[in-house]
N, C-alpha and C positions, 0 to 999 in steps of 0.2 A: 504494500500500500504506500502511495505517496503521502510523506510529511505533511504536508503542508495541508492536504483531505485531512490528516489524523489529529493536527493543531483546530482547522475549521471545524471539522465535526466536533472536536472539547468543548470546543468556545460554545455552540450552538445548544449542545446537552449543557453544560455551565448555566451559561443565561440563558431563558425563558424568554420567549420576546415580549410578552404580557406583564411578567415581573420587570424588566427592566424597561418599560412603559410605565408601571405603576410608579417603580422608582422614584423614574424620575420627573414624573408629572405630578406625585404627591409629596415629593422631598424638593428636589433638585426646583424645577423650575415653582414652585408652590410659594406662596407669602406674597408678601406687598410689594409694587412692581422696585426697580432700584431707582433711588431718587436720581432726578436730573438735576438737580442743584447739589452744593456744598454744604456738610452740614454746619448749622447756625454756631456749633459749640468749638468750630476753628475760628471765630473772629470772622469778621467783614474782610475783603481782601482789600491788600493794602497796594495800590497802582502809583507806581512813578510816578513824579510829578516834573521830571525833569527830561522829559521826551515824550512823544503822541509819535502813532503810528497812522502816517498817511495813504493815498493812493493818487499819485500822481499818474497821468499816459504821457509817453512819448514814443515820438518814430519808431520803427523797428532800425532805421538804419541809426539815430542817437544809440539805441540800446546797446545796438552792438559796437558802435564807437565807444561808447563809458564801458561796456564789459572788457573793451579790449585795452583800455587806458588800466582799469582793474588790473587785468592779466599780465601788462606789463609793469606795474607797478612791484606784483607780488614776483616777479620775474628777477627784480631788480631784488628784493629782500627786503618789501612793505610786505609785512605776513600775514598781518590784520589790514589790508586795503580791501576796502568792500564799497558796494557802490554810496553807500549815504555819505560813508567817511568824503568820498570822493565830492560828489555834489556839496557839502559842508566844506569841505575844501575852496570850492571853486567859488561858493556863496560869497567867503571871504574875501574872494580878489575881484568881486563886480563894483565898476565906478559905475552908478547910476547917470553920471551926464555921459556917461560913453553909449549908453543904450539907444540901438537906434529905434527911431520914431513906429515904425512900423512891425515893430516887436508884435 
């Protein structure tokens, strides 16, 4: 006889497919559903106040310009260059009267 018939057929004589239905329909999956919140007894959660998470769009072809300014930067041995850093960066060196009109 093959193994693997002599391991399935255990397992089939072992569990009952009616018992391990009862199982786990009066144990397992039974009681009150799982909360989708946090319970109240960890405290209010406490959020940064020293950053917000945006969502800006831009071009596909910007994107891949700043991933690749990214890529070379980390190239270079900025190991933490990532794109905010990078735009935060760039924030820093905008002279507003240089901007042009049609911005």
């Amino acid at each position: 006889m093959n193994r693997g018939n002599e391991l399935g057929n255990a397992a089939q004589t072992l569990f009952d497919a009616d018992d391990v239905q009862g199982v786990l329909s009066d144990s397992f999956y039974a009681g009150a559903p799982l909360p989708l919140r946090r319970p109240k007894t960890l405290g209010p959660v406490v959020r940064p106040s020293h950053y917000k998470v945006i969502c800006i769009s831009l071009y596909t072809e910007d994107l891949g310009r700043l991933d690749g300014m990214v890529g070379e930067l980390k190239r270079r041995g900025y190991t933490k260059a990532n794109r905010s850093a990078l735009i935060r960066h760039a924030l820093a060196q905008v002279d507003l009267d240089a901007v042009p009109r049609g911005l």
